[in-house]
N, CA, C and O atoms as a DFTB+ gen file, in Angstrom:
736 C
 N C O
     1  1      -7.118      17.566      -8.885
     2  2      -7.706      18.874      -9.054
     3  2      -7.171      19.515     -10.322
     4  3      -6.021      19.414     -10.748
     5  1      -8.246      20.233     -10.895
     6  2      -7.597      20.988     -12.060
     7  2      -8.372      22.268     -12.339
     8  3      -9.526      22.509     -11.984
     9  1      -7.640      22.964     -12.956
    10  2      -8.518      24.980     -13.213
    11  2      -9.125      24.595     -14.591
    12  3      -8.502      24.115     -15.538
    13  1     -10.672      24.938     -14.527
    14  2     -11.363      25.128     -15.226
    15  2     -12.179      26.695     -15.675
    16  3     -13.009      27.338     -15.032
    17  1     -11.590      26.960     -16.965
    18  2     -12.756      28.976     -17.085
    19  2     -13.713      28.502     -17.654
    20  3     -13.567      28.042     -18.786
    21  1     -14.735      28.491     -17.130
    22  2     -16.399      28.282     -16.523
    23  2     -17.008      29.735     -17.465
    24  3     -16.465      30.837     -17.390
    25  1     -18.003      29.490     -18.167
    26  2     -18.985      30.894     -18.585
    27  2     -20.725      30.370     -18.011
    28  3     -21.424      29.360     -18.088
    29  1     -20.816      31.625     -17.488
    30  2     -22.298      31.567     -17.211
    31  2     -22.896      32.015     -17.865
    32  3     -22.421      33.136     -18.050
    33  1     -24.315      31.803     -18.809
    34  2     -25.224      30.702     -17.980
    35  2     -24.532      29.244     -18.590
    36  3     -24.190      28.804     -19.688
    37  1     -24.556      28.767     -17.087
    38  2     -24.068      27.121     -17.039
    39  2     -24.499      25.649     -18.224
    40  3     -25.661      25.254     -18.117
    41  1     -24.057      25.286     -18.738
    42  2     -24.884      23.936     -19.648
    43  2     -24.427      22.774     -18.772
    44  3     -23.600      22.843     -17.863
    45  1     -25.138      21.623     -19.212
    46  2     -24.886      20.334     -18.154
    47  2     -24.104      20.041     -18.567
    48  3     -23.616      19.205     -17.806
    49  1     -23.162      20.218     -19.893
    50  2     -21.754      19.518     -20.115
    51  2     -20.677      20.007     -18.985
    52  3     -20.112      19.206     -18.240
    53  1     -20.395      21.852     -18.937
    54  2     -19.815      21.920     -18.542
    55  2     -19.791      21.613     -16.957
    56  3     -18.815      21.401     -16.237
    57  1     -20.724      21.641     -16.738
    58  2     -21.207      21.089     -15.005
    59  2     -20.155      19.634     -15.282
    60  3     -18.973      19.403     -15.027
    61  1     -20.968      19.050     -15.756
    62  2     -20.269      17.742     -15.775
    63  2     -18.648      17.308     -15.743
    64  3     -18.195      16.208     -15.425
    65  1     -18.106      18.185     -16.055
    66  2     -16.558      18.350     -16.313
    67  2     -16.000      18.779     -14.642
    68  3     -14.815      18.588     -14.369
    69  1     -16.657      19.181     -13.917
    70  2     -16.155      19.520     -13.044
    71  2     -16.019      18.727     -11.682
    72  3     -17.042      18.064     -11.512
    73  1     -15.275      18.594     -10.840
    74  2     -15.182      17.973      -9.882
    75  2     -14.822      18.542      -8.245
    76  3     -14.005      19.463      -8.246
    77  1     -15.257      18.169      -7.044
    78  2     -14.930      18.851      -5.823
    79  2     -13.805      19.008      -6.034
    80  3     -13.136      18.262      -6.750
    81  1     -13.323      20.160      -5.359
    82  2     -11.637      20.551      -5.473
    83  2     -11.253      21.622      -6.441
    84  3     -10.546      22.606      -6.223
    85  1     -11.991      21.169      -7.832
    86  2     -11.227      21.991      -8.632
    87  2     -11.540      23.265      -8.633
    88  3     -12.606      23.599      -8.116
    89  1     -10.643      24.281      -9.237
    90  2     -10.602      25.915      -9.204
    91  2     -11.198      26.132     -10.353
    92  3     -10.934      25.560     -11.411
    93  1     -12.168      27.119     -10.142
    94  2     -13.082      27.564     -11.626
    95  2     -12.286      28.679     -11.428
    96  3     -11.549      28.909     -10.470
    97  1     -12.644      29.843     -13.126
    98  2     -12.493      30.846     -13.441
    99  2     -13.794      30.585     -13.807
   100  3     -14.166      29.627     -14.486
   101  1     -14.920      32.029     -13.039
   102  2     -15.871      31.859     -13.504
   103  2     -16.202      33.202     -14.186
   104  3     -15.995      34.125     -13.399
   105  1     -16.620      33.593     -15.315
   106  2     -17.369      34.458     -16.397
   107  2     -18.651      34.550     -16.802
   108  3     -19.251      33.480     -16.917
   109  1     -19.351      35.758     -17.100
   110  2     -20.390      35.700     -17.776
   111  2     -21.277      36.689     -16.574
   112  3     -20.929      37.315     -15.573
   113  1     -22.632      36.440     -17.297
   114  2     -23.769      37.016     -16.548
   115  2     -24.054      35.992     -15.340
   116  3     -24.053      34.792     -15.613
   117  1     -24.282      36.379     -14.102
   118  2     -24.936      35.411     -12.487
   119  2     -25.286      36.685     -11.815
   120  3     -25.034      37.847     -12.135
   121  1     -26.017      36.119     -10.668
   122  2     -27.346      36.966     -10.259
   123  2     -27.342      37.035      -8.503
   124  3     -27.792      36.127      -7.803
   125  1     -26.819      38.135      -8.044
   126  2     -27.249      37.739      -6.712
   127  2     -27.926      37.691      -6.057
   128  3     -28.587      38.719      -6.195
   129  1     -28.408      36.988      -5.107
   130  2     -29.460      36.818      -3.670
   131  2     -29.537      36.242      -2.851
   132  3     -29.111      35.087      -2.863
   133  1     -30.125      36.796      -1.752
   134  2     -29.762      36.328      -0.524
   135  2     -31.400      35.864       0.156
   136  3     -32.440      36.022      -0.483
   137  1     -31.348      35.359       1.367
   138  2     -32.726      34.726       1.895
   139  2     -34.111      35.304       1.620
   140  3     -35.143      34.674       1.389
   141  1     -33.878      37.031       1.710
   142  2     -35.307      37.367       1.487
   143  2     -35.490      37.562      -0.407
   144  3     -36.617      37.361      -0.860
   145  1     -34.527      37.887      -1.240
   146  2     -34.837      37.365      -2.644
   147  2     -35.115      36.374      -2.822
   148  3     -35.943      36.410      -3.732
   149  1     -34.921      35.208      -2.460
   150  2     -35.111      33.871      -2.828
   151  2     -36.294      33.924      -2.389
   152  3     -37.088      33.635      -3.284
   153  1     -36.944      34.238      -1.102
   154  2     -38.446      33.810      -0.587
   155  2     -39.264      34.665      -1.434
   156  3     -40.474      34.471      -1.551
   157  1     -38.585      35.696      -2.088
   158  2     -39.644      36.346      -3.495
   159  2     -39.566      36.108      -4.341
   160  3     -40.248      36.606      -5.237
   161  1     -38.546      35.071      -4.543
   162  2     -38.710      34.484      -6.186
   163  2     -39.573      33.242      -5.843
   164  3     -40.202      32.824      -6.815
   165  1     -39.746      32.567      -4.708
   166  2     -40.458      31.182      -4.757
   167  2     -41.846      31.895      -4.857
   168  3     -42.676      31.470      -5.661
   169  1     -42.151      33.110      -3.956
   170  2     -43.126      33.118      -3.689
   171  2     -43.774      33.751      -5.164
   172  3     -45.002      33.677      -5.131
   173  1     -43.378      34.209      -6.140
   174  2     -43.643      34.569      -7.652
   175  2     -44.008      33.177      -8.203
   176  3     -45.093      32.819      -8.661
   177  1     -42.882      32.476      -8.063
   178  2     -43.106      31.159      -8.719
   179  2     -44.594      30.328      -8.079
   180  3     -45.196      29.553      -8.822
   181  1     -45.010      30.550      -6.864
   182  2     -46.173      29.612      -6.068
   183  2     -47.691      30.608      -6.951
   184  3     -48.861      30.302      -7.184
   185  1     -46.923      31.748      -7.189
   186  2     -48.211      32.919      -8.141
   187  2     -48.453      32.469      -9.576
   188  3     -49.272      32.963     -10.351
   189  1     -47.510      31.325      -9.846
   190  2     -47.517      31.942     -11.476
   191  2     -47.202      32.949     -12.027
   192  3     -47.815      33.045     -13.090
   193  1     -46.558      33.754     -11.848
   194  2     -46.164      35.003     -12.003
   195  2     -44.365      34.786     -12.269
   196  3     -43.547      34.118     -11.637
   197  1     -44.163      35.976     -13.902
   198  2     -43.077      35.619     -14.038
   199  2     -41.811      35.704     -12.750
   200  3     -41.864      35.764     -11.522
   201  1     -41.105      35.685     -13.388
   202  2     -39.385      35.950     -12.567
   203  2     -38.441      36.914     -13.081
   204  3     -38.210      36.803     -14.285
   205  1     -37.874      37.783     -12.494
   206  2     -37.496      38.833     -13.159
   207  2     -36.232      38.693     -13.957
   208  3     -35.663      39.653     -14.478
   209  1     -35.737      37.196     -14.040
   210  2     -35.086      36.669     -14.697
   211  2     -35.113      35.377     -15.133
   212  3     -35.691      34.532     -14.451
   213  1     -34.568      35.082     -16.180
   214  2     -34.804      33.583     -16.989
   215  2     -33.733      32.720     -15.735
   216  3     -32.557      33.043     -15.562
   217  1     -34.370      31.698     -15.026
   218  2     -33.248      31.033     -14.550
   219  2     -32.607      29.929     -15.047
   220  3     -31.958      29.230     -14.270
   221  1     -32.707      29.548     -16.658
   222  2     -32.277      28.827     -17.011
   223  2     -30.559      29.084     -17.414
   224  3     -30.108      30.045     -18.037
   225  1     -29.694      27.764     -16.779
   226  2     -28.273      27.596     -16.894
   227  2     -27.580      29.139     -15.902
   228  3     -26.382      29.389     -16.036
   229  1     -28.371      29.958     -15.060
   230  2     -28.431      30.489     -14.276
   231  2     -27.300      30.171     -13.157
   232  3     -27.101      28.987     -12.885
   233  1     -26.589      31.129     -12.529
   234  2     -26.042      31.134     -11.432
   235  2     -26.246      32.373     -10.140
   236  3     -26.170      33.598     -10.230
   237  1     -26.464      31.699      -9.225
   238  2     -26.884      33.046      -8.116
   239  2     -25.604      33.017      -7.253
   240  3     -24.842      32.065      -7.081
   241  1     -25.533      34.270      -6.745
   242  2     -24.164      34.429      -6.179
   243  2     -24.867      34.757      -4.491
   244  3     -25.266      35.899      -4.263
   245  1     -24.966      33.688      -3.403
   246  2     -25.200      34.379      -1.999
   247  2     -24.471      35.586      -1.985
   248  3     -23.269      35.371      -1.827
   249  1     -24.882      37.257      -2.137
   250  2     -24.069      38.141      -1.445
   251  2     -25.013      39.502      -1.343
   252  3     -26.174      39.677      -1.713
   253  1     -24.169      40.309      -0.765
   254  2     -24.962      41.351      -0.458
   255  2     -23.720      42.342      -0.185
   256  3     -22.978      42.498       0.785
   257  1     -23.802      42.871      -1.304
   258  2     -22.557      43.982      -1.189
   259  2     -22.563      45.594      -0.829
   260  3     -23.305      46.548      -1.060
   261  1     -21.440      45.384      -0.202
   262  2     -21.576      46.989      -0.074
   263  2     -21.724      48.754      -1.295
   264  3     -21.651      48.655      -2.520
   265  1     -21.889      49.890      -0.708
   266  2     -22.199      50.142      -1.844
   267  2     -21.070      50.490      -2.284
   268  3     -20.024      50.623      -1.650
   269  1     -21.306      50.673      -3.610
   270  2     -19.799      51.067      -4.611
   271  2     -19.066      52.422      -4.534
   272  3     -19.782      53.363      -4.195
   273  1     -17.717      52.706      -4.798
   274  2     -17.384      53.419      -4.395
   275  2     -17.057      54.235      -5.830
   276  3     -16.689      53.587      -6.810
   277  1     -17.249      56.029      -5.910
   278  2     -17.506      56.518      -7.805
   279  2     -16.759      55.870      -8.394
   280  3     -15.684      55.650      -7.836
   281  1     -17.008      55.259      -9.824
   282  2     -16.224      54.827     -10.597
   283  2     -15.848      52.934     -10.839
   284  3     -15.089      52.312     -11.582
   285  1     -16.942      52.512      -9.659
   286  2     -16.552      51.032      -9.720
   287  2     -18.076      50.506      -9.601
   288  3     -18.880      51.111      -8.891
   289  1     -18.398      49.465     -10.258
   290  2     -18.915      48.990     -10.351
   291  2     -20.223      48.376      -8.888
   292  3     -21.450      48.467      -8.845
   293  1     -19.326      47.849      -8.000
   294  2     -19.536      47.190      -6.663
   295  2     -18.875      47.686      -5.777
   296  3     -17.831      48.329      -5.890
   297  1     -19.669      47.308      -4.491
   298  2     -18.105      47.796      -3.596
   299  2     -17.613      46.083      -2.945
   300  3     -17.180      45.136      -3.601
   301  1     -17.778      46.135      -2.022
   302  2     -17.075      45.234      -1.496
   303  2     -17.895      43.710      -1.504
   304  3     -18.793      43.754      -0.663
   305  1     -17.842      42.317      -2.243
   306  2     -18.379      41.251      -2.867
   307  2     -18.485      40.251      -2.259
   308  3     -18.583      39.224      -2.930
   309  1     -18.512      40.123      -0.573
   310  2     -17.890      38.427      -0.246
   311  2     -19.004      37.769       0.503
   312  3     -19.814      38.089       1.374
   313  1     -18.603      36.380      -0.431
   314  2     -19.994      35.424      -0.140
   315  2     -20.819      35.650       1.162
   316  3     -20.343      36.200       2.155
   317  1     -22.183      35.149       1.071
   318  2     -22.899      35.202       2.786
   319  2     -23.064      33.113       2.790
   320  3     -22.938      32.292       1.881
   321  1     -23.411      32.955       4.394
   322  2     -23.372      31.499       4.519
   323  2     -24.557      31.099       3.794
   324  3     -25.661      31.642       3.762
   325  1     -24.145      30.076       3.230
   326  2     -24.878      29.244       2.082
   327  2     -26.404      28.828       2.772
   328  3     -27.402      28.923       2.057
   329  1     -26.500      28.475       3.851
   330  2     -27.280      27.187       4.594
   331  2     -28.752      28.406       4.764
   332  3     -29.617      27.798       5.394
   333  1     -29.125      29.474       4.502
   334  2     -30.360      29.953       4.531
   335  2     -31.007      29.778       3.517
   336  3     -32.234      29.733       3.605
   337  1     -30.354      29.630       2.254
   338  2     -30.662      29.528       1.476
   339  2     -31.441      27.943       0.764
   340  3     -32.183      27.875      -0.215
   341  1     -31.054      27.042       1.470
   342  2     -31.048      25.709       1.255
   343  2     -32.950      25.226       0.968
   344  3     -33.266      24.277       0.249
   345  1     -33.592      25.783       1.427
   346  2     -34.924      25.258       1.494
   347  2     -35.323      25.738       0.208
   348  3     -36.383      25.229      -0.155
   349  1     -34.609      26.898      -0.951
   350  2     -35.738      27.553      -1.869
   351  2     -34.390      26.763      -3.521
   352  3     -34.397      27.165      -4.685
   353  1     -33.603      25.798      -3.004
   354  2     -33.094      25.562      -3.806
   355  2     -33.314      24.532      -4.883
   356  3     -32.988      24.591      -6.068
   357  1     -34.003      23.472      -4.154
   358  2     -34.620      22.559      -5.208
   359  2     -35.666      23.014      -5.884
   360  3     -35.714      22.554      -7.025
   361  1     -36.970      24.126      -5.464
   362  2     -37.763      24.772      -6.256
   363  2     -37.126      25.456      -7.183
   364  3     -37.656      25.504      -8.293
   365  1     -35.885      26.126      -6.975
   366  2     -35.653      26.900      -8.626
   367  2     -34.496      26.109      -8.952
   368  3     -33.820      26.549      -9.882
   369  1     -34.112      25.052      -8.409
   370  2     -33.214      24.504      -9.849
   371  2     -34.397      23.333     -10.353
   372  3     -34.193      22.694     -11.385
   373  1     -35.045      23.220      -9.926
   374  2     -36.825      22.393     -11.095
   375  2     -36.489      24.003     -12.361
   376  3     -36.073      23.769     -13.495
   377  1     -36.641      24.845     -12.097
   378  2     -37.093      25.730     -13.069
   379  2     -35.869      25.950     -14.166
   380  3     -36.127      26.561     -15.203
   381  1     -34.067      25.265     -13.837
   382  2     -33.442      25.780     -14.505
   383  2     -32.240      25.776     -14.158
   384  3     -31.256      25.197     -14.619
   385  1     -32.468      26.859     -12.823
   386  2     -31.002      26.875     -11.900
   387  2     -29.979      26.136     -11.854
   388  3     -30.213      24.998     -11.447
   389  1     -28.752      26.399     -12.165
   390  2     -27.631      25.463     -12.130
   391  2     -26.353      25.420     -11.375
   392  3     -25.718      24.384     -11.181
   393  1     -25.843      27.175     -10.756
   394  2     -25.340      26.913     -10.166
   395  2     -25.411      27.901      -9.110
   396  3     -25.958      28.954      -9.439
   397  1     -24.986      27.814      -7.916
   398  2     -24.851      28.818      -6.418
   399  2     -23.394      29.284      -6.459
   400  3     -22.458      28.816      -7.108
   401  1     -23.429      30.381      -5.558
   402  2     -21.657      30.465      -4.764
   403  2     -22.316      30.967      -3.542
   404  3     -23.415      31.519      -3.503
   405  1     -21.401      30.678      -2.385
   406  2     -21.690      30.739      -1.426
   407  2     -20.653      30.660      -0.727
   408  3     -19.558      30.791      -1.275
   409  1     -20.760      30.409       0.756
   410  2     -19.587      29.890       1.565
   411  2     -20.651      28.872       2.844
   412  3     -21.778      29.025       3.316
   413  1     -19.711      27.993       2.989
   414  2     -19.951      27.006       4.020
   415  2     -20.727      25.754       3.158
   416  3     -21.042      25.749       1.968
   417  1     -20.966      24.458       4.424
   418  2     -21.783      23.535       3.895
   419  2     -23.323      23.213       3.318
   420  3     -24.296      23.510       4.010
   421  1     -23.428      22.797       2.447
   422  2     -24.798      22.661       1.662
   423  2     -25.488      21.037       2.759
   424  3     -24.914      20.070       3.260
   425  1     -26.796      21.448       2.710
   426  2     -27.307      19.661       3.570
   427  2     -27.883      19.088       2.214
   428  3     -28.108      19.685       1.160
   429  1     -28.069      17.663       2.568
   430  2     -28.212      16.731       1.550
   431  2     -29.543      16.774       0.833
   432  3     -29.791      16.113      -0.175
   433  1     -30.334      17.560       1.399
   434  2     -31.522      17.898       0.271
   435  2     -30.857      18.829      -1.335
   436  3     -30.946      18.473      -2.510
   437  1     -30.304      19.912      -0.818
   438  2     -29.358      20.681      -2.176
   439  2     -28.494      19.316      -2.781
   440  3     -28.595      18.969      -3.958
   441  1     -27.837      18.775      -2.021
   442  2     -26.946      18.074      -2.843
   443  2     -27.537      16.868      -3.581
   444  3     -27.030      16.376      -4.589
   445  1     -28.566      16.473      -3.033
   446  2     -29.364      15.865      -4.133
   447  2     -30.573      16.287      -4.734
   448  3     -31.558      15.590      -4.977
   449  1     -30.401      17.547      -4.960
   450  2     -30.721      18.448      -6.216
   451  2     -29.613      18.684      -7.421
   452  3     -29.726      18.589      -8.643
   453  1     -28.270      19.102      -6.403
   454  2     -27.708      19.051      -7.586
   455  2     -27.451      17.990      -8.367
   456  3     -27.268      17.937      -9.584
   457  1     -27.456      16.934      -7.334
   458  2     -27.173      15.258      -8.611
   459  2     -28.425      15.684      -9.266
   460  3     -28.119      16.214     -10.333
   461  1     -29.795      15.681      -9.077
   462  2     -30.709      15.397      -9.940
   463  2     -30.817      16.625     -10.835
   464  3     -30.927      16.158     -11.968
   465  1     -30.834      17.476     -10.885
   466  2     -30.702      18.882     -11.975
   467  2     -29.924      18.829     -12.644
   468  3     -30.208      19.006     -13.828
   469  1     -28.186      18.496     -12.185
   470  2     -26.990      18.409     -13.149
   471  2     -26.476      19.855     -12.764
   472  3     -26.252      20.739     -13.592
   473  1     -26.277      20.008     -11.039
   474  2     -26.041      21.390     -10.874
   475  2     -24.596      21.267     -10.319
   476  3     -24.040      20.183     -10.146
   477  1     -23.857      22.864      -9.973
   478  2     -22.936      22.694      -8.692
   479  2     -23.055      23.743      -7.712
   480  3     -23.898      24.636      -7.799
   481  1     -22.286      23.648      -6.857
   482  2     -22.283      24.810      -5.717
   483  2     -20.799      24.620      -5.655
   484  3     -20.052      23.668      -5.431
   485  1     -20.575      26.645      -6.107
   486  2     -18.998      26.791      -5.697
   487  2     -18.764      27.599      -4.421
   488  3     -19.563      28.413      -3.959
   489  1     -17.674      27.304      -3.951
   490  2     -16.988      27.807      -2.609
   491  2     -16.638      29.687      -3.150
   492  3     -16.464      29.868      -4.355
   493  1     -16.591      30.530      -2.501
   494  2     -16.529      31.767      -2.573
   495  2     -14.884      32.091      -1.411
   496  3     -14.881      31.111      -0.666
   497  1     -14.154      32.622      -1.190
   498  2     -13.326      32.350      -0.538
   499  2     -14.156      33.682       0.345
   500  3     -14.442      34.751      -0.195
   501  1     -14.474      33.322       1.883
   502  2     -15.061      34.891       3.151
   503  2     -13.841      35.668       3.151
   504  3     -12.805      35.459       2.520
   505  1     -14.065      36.395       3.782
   506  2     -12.984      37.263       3.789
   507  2     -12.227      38.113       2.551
   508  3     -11.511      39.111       2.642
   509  1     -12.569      37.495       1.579
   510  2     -11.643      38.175       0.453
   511  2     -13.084      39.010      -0.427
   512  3     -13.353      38.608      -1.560
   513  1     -13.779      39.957       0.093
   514  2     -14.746      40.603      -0.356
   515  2     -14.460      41.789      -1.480
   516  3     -15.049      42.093      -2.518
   517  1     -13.177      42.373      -0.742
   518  2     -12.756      43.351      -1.520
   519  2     -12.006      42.981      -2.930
   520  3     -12.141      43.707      -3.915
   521  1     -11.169      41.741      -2.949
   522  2     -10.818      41.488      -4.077
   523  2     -11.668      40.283      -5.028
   524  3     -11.287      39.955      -6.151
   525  1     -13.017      39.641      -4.266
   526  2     -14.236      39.603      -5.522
   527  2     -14.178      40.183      -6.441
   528  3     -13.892      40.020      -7.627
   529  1     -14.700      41.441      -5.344
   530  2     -15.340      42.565      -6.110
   531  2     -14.712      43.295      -7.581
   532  3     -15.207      44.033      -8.432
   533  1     -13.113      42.553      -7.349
   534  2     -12.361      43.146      -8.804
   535  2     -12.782      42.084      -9.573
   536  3     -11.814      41.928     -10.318
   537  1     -13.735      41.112      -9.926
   538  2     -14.117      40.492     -11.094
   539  2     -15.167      40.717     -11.213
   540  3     -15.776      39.942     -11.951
   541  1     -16.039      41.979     -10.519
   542  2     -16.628      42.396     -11.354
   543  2     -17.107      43.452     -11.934
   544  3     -16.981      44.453     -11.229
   545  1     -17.840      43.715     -13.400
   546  2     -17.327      44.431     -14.577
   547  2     -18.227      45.238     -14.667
   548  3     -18.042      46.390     -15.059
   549  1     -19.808      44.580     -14.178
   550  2     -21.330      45.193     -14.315
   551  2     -22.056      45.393     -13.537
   552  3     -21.751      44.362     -12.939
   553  1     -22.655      45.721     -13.054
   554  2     -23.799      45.415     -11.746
   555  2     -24.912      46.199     -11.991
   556  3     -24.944      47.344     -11.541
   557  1     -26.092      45.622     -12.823
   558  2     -27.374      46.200     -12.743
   559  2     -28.595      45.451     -11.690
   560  3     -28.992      44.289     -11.598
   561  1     -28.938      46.652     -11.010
   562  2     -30.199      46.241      -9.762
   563  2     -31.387      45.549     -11.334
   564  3     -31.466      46.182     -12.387
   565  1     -32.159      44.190     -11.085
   566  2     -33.171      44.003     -11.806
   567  2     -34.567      43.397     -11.161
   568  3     -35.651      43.163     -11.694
   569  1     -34.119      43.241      -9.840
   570  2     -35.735      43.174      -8.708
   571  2     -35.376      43.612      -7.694
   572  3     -34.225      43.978      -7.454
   573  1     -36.791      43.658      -6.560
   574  2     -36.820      43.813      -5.305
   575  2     -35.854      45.050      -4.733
   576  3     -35.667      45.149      -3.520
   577  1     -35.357      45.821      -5.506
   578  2     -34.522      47.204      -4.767
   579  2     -34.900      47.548      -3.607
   580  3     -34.053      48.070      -2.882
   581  1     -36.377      47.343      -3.060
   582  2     -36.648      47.817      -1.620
   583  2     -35.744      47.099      -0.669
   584  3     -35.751      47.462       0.507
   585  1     -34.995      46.155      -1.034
   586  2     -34.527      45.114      -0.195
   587  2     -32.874      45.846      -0.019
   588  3     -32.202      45.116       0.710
   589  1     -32.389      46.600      -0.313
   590  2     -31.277      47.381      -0.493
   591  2     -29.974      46.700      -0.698
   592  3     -30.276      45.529      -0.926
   593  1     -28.680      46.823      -0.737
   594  2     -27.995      45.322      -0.922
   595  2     -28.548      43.988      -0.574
   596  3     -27.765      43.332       0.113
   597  1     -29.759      43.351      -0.869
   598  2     -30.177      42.329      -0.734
   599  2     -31.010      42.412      -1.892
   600  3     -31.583      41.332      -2.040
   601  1     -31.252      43.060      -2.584
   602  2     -32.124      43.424      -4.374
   603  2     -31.070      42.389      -5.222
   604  3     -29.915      42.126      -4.890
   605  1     -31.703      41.948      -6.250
   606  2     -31.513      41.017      -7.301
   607  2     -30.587      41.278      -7.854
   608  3     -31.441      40.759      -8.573
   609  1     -29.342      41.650      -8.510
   610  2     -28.682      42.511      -9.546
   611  2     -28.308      41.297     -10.605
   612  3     -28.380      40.084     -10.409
   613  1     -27.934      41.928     -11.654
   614  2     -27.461      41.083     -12.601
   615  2     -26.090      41.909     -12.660
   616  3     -25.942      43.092     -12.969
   617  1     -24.947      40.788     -12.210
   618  2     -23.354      41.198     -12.706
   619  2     -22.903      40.604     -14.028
   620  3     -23.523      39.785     -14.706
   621  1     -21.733      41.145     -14.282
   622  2     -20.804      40.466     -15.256
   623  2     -19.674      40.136     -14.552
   624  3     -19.151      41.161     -14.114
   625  1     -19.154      39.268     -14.296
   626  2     -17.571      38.409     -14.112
   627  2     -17.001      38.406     -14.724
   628  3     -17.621      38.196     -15.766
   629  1     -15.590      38.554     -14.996
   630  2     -14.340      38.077     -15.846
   631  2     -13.586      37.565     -14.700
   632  3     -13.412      38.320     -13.743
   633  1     -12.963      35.976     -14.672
   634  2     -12.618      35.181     -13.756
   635  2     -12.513      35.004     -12.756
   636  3     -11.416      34.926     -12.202
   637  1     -14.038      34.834     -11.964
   638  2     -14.176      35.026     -10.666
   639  2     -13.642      33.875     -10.519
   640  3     -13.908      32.902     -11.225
   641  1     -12.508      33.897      -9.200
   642  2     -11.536      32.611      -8.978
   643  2     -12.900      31.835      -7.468
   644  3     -13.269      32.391      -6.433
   645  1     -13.181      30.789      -7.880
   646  2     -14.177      29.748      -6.964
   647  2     -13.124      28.452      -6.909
   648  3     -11.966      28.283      -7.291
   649  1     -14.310      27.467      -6.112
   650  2     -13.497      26.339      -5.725
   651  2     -15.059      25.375      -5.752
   652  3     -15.969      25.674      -4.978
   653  1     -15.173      24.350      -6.632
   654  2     -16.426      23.584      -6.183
   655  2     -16.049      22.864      -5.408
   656  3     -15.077      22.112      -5.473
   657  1     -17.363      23.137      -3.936
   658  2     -17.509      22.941      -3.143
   659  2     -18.081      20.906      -3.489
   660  3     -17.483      19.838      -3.353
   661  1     -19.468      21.282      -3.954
   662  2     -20.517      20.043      -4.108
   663  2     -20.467      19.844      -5.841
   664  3     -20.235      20.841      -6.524
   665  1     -20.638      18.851      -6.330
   666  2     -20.494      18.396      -7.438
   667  2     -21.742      18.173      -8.040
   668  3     -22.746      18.380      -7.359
   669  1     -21.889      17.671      -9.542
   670  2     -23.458      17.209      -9.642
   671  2     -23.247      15.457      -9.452
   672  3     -24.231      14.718      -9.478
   673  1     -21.931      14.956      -9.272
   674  2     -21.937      13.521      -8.743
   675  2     -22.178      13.012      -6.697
   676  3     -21.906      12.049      -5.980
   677  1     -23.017      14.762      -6.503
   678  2     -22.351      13.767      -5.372
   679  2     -21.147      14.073      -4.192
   680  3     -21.104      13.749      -3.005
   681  1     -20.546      14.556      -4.729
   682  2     -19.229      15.210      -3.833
   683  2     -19.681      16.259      -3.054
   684  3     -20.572      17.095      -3.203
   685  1     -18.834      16.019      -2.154
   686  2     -18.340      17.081      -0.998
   687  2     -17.104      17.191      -0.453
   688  3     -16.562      16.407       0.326
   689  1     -16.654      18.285      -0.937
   690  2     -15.438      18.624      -0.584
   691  2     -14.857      18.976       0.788
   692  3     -13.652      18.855       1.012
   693  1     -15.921      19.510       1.903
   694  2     -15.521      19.340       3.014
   695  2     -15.325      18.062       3.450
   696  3     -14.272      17.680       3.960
   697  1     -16.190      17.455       3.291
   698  2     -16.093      15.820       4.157
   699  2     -15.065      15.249       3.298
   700  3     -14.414      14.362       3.851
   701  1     -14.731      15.527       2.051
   702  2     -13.357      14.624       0.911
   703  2     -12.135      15.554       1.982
   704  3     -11.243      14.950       2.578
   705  1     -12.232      16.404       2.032
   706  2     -11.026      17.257       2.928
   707  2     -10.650      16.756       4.141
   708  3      -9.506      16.410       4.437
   709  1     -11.927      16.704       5.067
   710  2     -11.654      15.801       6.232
   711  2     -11.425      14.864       6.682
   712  3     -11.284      14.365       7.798
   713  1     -11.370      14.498       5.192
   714  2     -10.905      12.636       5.124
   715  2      -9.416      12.424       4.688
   716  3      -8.653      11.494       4.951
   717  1      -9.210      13.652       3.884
   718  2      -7.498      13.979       3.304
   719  2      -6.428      14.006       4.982
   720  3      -5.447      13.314       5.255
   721  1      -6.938      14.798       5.604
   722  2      -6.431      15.955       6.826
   723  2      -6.673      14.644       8.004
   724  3      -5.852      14.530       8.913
   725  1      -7.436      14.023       7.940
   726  2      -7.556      12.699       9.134
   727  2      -6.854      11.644       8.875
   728  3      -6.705      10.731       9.687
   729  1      -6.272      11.668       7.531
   730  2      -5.844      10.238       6.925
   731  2      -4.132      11.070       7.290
   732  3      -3.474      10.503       8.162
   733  1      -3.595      12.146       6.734
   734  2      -2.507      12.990       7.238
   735  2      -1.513      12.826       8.646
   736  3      -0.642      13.662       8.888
């Protein structure tokens, strides 16, 4: 394992550098949403109709935060479970998409998206919502606001601490874990 500082939007080199296990510092512009954004971005995409963002080298963050408290940006930041999301993921990483955060296990349709896209999915640590939320810097609403913490926003990060979960080779770090901890 090794710490890698990660900037978003993602390129396939740096994807490539990375491996299950290791600790990102992640930076830059990523985008959050949760089940009912995603079923309005596919369902834009099934319109022809743009996207209210470029998802190329793109990262979406599963979350839905609380609201902010004067003077801060966000309020409270911590991942939602990954697995609702799983059906609208190979349609937008075709368009671009490169990486998720989330928490819990991805099924093998995502993970062989991410081999074939050149994507990853990082681990979000639950529970630690409130101290996310100190990496980040920006938070503009840019779709779906009717959806209320579940609206699109575009953040800024300065070293959101992750853990890749799934690799673009292939990996899984739960099942590599459960194989560490059984062999133990």
């Amino acid at each position: 394992m090794s710490t890698h500082k990660v900037e978003a939007p993602l390129t396939d080199e740096a994807i490539k550098k990375l491996k299950i296990g290791d600790e990102v510092l992640l930076s830059g512009y990523i985008y959050t949403a949760r089940d009912n954004a995603h079923q309005k971005l596919v369902d834009l995409i099934a319109a022809g109709k743009p996207l209210p963002f470029d998802l190329k080298g793109s990262v979406i963050y599963y979350v839905g935060p609380s609201p902010a408290k004067p003077g801060n940006p966000i309020g409270a930041a911590g991942p939602t479970t990954s697995y609702r999301m799983d059906s609208f993921v190979r349609t937008l990483m075709k368009l671009g998409l490169k990486g998720m955060i989330g928490k819990g296990v991805q099924n093998k349709e995502v993970i062989d998206a991410l081999k074939e896209f050149t994507g990853v999915y990082f681990g979000a640590t639950g529970g630690a919502a409130a101290l996310l939320c100190k990496t980040v810097v920006e938070n503009h609403p840019i779709a779906f606001e009717e959806l209320g913490a579940e609206a699109i926003t575009r953040l800024k990060v300065v070293d959101m601490p992750l853990i890749v979960i799934n690799d673009c080779y292939g990996g899984d770090q739960y099942i590599e874990g459960q194989k560490k901890w059984a062999r133990a």
